[in-house]
HTML snippet that shows the backbone in 3Dmol.js (N, CA, C, O; Angstrom):
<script src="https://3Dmol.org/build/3Dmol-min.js"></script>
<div id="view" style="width:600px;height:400px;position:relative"></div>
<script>
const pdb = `
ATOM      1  N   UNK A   1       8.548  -4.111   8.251  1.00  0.00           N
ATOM      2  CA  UNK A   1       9.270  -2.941   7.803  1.00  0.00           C
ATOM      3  C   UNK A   1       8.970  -1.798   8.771  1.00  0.00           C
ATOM      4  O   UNK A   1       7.850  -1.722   9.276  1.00  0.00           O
ATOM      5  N   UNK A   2       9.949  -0.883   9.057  1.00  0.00           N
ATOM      6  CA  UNK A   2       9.995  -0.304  10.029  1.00  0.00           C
ATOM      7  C   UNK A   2       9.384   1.127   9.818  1.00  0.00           C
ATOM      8  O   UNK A   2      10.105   1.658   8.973  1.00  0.00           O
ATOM      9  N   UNK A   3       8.459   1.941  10.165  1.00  0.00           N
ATOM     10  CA  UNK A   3       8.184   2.976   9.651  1.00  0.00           C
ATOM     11  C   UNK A   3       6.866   2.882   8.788  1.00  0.00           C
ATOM     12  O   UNK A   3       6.662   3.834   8.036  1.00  0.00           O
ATOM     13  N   UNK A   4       6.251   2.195   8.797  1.00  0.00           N
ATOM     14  CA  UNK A   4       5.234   2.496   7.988  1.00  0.00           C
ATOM     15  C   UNK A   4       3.906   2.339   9.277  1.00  0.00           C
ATOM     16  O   UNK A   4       3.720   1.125   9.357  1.00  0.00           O
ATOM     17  N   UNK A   5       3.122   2.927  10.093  1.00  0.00           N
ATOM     18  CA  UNK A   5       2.280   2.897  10.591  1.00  0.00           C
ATOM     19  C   UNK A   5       1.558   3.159  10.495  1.00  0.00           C
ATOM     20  O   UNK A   5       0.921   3.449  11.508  1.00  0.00           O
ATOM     21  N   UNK A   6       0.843   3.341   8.959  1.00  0.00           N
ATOM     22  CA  UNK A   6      -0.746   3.144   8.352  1.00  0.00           C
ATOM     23  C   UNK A   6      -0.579   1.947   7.751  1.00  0.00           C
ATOM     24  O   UNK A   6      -1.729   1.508   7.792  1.00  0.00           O
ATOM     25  N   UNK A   7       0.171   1.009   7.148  1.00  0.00           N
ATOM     26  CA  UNK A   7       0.144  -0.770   6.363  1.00  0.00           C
ATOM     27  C   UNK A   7      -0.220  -1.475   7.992  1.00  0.00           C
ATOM     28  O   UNK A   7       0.461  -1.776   8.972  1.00  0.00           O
ATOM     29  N   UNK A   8      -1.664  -1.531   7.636  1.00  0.00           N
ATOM     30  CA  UNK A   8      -1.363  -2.902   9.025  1.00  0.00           C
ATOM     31  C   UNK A   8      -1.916  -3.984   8.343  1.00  0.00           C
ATOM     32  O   UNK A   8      -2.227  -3.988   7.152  1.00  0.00           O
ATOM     33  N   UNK A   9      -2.074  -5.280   9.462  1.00  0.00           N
ATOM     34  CA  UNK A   9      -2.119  -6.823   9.034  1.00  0.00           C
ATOM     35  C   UNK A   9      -3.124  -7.493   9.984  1.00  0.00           C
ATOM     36  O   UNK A   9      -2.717  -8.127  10.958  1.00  0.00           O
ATOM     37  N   UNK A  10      -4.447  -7.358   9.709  1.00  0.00           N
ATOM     38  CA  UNK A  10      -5.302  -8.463  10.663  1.00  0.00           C
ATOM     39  C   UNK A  10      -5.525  -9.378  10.408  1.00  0.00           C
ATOM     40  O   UNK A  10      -5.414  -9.302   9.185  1.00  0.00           O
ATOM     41  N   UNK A  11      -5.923 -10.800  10.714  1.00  0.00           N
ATOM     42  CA  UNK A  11      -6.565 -11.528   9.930  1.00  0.00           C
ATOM     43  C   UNK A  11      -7.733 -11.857   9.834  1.00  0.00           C
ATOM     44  O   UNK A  11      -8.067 -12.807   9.125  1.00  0.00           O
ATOM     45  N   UNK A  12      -8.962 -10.820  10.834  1.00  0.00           N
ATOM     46  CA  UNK A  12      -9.781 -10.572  10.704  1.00  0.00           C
ATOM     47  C   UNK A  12     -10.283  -9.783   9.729  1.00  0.00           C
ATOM     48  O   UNK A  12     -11.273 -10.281   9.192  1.00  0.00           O
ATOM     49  N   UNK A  13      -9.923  -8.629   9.269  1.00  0.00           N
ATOM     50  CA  UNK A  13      -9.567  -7.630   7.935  1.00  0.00           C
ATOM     51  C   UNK A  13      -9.151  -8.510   6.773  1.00  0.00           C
ATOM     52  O   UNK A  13      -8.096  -9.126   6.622  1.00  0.00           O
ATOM     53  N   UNK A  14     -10.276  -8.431   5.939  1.00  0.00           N
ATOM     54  CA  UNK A  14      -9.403  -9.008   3.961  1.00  0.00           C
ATOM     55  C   UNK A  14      -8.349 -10.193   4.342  1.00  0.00           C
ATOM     56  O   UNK A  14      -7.265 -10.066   3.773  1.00  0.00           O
ATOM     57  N   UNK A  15      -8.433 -10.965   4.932  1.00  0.00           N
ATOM     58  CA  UNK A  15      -8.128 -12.179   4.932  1.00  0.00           C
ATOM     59  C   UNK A  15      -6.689 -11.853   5.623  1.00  0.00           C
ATOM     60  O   UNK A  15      -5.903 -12.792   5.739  1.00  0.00           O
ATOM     61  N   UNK A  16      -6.342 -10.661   6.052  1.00  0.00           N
ATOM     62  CA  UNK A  16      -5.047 -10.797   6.715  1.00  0.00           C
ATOM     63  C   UNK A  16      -4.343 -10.160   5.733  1.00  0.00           C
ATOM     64  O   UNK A  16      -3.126 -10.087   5.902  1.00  0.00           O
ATOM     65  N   UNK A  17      -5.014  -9.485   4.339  1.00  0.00           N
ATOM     66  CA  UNK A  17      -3.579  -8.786   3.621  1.00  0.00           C
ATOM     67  C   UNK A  17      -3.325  -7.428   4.251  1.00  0.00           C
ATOM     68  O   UNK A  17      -3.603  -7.173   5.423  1.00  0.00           O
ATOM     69  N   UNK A  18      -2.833  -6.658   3.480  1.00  0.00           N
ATOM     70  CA  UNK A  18      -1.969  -5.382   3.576  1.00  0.00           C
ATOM     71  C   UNK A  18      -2.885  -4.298   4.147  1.00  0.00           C
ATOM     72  O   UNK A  18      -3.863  -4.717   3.529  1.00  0.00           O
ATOM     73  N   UNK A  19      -3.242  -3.534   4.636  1.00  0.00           N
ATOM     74  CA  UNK A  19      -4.764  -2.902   4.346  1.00  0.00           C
ATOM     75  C   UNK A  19      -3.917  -1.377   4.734  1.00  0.00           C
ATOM     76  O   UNK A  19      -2.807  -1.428   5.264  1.00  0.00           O
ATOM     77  N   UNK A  20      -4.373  -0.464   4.506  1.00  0.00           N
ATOM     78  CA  UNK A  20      -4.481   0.809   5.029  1.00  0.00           C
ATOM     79  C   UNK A  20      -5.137   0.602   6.884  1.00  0.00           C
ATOM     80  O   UNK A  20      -6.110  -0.149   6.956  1.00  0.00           O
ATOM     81  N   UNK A  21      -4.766   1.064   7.916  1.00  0.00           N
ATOM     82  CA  UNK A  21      -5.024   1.117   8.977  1.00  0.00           C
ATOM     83  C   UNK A  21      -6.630   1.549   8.805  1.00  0.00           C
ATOM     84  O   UNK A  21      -7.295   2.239   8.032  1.00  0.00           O
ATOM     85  N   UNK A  22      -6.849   0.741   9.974  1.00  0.00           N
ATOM     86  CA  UNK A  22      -8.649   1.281  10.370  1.00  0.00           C
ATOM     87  C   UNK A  22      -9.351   1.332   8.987  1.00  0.00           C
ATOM     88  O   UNK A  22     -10.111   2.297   8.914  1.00  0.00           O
ATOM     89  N   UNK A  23      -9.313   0.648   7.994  1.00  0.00           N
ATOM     90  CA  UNK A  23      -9.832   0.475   6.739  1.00  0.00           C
ATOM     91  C   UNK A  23     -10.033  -0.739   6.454  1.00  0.00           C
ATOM     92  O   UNK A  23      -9.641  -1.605   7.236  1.00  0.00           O
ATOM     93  N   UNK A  24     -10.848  -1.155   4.983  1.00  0.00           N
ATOM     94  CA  UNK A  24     -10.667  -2.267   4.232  1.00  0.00           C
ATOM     95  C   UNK A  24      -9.920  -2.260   3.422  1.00  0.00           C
ATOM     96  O   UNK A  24      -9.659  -3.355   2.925  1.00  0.00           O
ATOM     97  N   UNK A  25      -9.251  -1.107   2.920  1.00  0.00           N
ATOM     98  CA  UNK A  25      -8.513  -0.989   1.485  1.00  0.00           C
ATOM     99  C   UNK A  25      -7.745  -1.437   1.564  1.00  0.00           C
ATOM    100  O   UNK A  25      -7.062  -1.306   2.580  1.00  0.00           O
ATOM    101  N   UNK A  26      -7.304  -2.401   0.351  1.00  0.00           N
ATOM    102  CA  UNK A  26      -5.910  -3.348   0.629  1.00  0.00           C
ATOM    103  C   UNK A  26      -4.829  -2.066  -0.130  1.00  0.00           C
ATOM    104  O   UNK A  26      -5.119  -1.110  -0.849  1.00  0.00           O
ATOM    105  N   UNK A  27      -3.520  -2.549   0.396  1.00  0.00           N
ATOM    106  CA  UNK A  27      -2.482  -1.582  -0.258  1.00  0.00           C
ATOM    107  C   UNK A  27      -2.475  -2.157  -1.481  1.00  0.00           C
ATOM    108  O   UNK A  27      -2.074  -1.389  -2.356  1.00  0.00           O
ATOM    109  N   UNK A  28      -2.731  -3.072  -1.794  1.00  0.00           N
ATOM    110  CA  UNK A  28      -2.860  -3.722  -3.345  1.00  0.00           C
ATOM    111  C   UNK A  28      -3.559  -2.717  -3.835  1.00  0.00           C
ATOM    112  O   UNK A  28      -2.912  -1.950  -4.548  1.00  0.00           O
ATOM    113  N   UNK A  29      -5.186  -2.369  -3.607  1.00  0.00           N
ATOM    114  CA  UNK A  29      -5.910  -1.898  -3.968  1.00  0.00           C
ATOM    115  C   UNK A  29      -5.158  -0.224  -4.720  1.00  0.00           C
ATOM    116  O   UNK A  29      -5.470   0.206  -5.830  1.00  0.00           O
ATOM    117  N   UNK A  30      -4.448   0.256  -4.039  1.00  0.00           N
ATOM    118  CA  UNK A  30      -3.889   1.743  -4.106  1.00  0.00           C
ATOM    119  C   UNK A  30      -2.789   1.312  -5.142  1.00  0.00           C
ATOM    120  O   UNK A  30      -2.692   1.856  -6.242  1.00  0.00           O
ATOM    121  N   UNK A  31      -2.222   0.614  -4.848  1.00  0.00           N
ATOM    122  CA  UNK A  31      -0.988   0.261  -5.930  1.00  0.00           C
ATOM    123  C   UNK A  31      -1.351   0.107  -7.376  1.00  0.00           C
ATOM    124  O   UNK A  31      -0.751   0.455  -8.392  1.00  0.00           O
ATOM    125  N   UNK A  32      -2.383  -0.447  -7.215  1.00  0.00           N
ATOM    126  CA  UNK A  32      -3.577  -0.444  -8.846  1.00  0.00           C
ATOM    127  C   UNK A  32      -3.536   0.343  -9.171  1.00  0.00           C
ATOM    128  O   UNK A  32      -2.751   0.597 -10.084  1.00  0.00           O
ATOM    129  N   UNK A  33      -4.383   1.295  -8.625  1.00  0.00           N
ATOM    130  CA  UNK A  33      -4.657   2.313  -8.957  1.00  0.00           C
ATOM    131  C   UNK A  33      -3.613   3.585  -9.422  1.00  0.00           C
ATOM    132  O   UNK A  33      -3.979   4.112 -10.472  1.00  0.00           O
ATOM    133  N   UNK A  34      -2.706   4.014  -8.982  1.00  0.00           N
ATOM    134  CA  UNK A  34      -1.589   4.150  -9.165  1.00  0.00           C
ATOM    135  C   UNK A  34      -0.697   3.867 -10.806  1.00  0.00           C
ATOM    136  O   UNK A  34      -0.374   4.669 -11.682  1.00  0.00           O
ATOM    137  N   UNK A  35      -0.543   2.606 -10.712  1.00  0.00           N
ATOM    138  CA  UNK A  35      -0.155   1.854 -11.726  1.00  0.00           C
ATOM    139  C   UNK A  35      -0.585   2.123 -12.952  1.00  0.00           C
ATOM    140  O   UNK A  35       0.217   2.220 -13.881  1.00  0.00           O
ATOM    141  N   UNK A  36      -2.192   2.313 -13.156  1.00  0.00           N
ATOM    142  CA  UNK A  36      -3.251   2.519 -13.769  1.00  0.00           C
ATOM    143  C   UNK A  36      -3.348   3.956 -13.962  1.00  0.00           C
ATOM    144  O   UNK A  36      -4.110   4.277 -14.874  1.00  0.00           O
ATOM    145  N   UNK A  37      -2.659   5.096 -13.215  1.00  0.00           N
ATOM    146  CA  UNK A  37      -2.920   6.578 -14.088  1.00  0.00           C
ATOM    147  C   UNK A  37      -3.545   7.077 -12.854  1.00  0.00           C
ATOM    148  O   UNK A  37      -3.000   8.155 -12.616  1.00  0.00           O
ATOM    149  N   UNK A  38      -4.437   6.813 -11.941  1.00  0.00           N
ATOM    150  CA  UNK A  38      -4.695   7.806 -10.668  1.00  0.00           C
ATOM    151  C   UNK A  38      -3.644   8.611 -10.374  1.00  0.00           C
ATOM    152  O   UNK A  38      -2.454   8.298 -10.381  1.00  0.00           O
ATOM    153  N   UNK A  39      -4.154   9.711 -10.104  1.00  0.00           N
ATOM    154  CA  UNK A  39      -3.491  10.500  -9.133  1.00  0.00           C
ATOM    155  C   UNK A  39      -3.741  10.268  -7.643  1.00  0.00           C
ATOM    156  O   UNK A  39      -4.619   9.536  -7.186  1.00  0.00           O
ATOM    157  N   UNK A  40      -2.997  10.871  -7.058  1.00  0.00           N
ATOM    158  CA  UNK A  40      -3.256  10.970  -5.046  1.00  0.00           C
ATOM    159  C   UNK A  40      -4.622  11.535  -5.355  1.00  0.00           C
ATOM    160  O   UNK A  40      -5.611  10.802  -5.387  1.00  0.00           O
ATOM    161  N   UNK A  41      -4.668  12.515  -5.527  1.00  0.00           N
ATOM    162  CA  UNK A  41      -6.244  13.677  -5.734  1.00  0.00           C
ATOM    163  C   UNK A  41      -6.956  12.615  -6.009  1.00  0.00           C
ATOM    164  O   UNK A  41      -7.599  12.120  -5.083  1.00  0.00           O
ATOM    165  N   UNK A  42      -7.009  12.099  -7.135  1.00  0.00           N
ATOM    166  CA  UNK A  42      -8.202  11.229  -7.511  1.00  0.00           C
ATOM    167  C   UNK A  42      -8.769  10.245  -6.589  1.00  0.00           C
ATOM    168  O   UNK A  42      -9.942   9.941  -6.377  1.00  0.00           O
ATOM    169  N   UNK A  43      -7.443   9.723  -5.982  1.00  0.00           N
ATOM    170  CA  UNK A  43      -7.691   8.472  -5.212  1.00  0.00           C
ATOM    171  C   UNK A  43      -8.305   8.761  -3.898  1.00  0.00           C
ATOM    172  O   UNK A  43      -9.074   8.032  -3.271  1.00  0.00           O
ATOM    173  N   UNK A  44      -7.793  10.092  -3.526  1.00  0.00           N
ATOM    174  CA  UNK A  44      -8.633  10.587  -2.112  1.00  0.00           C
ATOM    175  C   UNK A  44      -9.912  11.299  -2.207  1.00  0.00           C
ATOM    176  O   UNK A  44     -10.710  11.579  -1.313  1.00  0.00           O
ATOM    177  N   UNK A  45      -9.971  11.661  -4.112  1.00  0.00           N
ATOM    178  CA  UNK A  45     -11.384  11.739  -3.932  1.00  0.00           C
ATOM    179  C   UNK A  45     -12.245  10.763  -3.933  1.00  0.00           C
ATOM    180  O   UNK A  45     -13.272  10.867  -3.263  1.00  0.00           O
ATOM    181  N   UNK A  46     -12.033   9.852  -4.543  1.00  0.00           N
ATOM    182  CA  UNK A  46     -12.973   8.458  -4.769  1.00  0.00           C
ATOM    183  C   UNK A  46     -12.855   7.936  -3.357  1.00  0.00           C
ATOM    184  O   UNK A  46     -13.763   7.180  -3.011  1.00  0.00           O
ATOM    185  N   UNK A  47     -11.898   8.198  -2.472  1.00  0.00           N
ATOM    186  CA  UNK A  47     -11.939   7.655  -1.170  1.00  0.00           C
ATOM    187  C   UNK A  47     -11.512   8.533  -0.079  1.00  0.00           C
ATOM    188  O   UNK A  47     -10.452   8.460   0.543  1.00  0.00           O
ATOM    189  N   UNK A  48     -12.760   9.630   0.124  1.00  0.00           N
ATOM    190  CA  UNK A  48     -12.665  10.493   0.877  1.00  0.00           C
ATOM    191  C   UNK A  48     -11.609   9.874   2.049  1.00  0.00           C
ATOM    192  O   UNK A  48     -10.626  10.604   2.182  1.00  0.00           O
ATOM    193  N   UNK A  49     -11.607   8.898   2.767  1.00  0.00           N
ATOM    194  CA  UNK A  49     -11.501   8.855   4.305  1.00  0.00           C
ATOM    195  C   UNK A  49     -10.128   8.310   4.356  1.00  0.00           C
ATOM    196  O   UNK A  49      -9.578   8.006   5.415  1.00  0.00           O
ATOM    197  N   UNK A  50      -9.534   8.180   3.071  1.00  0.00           N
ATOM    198  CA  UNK A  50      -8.068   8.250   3.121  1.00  0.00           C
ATOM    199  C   UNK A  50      -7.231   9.733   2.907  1.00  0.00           C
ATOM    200  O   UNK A  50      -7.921  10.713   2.627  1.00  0.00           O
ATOM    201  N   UNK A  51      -5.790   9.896   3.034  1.00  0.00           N
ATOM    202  CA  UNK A  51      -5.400  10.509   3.438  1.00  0.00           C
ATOM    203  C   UNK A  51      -4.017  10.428   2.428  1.00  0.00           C
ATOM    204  O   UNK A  51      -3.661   9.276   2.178  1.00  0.00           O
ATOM    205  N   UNK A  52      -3.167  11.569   1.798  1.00  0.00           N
ATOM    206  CA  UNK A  52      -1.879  11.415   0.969  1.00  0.00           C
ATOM    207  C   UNK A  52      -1.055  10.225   1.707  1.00  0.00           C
ATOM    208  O   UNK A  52      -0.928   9.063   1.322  1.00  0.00           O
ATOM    209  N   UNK A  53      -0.445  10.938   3.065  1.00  0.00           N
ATOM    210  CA  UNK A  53       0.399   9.347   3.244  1.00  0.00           C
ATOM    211  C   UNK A  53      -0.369   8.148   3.449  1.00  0.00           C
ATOM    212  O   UNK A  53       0.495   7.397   3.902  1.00  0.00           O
ATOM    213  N   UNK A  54      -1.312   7.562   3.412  1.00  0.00           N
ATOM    214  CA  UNK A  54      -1.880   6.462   3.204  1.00  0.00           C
ATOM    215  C   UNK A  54      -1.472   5.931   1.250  1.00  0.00           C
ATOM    216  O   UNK A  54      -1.267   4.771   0.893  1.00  0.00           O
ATOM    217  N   UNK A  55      -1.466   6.742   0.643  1.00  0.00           N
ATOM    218  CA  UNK A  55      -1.019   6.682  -0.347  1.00  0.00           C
ATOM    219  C   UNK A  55       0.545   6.057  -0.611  1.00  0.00           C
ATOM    220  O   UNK A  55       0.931   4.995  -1.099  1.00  0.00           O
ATOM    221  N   UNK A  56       1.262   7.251  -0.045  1.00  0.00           N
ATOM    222  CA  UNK A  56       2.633   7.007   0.001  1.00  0.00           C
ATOM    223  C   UNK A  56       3.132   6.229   0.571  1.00  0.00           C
ATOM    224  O   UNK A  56       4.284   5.924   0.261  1.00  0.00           O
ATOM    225  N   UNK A  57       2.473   5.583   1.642  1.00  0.00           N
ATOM    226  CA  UNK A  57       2.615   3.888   2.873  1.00  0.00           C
ATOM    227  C   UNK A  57       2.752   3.214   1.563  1.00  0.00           C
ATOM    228  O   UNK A  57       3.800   3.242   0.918  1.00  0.00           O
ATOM    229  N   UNK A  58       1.798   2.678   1.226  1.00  0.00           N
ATOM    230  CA  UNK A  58       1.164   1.552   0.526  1.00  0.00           C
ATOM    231  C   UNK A  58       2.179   1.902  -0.879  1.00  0.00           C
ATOM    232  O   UNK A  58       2.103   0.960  -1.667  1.00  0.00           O
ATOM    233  N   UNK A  59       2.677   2.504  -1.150  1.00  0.00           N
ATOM    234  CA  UNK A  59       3.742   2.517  -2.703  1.00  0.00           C
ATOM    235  C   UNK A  59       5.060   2.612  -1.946  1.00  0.00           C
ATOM    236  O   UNK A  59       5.974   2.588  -2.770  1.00  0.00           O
ATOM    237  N   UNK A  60       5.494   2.706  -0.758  1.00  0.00           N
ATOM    238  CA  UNK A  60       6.678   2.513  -0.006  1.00  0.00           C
ATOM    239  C   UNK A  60       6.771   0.857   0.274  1.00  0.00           C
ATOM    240  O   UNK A  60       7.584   0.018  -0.115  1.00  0.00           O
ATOM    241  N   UNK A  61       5.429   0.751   1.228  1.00  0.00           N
ATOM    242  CA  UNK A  61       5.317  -0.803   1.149  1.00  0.00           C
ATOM    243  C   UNK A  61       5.804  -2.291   0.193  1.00  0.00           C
ATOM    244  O   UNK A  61       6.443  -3.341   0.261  1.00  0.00           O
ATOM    245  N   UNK A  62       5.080  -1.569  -0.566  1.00  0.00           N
ATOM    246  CA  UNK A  62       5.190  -2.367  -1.962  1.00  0.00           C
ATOM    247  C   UNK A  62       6.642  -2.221  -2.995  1.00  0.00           C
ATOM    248  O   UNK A  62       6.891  -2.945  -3.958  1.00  0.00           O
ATOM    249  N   UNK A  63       7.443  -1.135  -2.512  1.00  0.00           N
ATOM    250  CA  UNK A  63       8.304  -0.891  -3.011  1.00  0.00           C
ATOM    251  C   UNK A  63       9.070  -1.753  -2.578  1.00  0.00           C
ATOM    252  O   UNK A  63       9.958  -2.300  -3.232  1.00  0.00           O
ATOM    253  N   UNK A  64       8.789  -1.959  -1.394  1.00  0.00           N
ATOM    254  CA  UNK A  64      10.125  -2.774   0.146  1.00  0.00           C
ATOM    255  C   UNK A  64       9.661  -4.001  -0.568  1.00  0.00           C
ATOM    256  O   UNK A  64      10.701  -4.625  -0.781  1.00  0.00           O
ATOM    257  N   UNK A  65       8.604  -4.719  -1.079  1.00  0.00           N
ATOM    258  CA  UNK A  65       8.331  -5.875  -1.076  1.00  0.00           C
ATOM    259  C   UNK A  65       8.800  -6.465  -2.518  1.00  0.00           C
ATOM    260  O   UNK A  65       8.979  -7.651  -2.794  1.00  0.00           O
ATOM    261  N   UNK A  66       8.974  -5.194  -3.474  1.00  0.00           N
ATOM    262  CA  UNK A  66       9.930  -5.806  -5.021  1.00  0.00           C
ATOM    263  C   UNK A  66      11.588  -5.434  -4.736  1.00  0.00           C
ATOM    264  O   UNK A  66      12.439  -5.354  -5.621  1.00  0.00           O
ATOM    265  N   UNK A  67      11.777  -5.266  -3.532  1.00  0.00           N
ATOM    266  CA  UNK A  67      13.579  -5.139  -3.505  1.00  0.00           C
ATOM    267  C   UNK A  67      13.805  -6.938  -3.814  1.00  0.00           C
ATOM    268  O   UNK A  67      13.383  -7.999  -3.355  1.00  0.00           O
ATOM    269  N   UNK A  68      14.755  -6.458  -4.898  1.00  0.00           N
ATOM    270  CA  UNK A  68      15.304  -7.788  -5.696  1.00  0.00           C
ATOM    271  C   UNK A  68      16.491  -7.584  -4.909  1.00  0.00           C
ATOM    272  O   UNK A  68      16.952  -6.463  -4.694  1.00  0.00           O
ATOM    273  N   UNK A  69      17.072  -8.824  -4.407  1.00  0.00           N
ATOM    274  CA  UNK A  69      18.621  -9.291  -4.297  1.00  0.00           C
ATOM    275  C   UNK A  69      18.920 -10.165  -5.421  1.00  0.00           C
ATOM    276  O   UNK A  69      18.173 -11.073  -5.787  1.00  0.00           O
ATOM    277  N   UNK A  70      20.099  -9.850  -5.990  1.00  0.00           N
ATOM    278  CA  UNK A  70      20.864 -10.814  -6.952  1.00  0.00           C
ATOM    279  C   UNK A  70      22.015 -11.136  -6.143  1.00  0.00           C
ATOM    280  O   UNK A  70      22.698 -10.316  -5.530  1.00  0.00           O
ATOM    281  N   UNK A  71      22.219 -12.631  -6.189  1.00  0.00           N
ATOM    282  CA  UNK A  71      23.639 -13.212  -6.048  1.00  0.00           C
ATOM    283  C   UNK A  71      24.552 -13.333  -7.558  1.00  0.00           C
ATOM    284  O   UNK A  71      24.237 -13.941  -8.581  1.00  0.00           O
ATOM    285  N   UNK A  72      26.100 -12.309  -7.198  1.00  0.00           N
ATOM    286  CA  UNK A  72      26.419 -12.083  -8.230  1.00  0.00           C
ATOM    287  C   UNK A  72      27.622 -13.222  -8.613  1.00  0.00           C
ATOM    288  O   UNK A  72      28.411 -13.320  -9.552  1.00  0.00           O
ATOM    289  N   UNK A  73      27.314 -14.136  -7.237  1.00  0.00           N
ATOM    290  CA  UNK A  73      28.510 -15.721  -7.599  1.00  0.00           C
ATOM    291  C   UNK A  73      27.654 -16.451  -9.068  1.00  0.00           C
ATOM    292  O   UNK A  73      26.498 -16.567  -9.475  1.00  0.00           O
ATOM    293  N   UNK A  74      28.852 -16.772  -9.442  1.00  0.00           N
ATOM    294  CA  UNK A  74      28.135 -17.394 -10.631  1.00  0.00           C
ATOM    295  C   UNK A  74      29.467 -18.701 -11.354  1.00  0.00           C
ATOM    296  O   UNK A  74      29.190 -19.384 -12.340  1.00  0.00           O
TER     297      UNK A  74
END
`;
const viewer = $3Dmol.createViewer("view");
viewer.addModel(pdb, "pdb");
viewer.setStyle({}, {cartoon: {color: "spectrum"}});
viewer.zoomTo();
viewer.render();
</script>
């Protein structure tokens, strides 16, 4: 996906998932949290060394990754 340059992919890093750049945090990890009632504030306080759009990557990300296509032949 084009535009997101904090989601990167090592497979040295967390087995190769989603991570926040130069981090361990998986974008999973943020999406939880999120999901769960965090705020941005909260989440960058519990994790100083992230940053709002690191936030907003990782719920863009994940957004791109539940785009449903329906085929409407039937």
């Amino acid at each position: 996906m084009f535009g997101l340059d904090r989601v990167a992919f090592d497979s040295e890093v967390m087995a190769g998932r989603a991570c926040i750049r130069d981090t361990r945090v998986p974008v999973s990890l943020l999406v939880n949290l999120v999901a769960n009632g965090m705020t941005p504030a909260e989440i960058i306080e519990a994790y100083p060394y992230l940053e709002p759009e690191d936030i907003q990557q990782a719920l863009q990300y994940a957004a791109y990754l539940t785009e449903e296509k329906v085929d409407s032949a039937t």
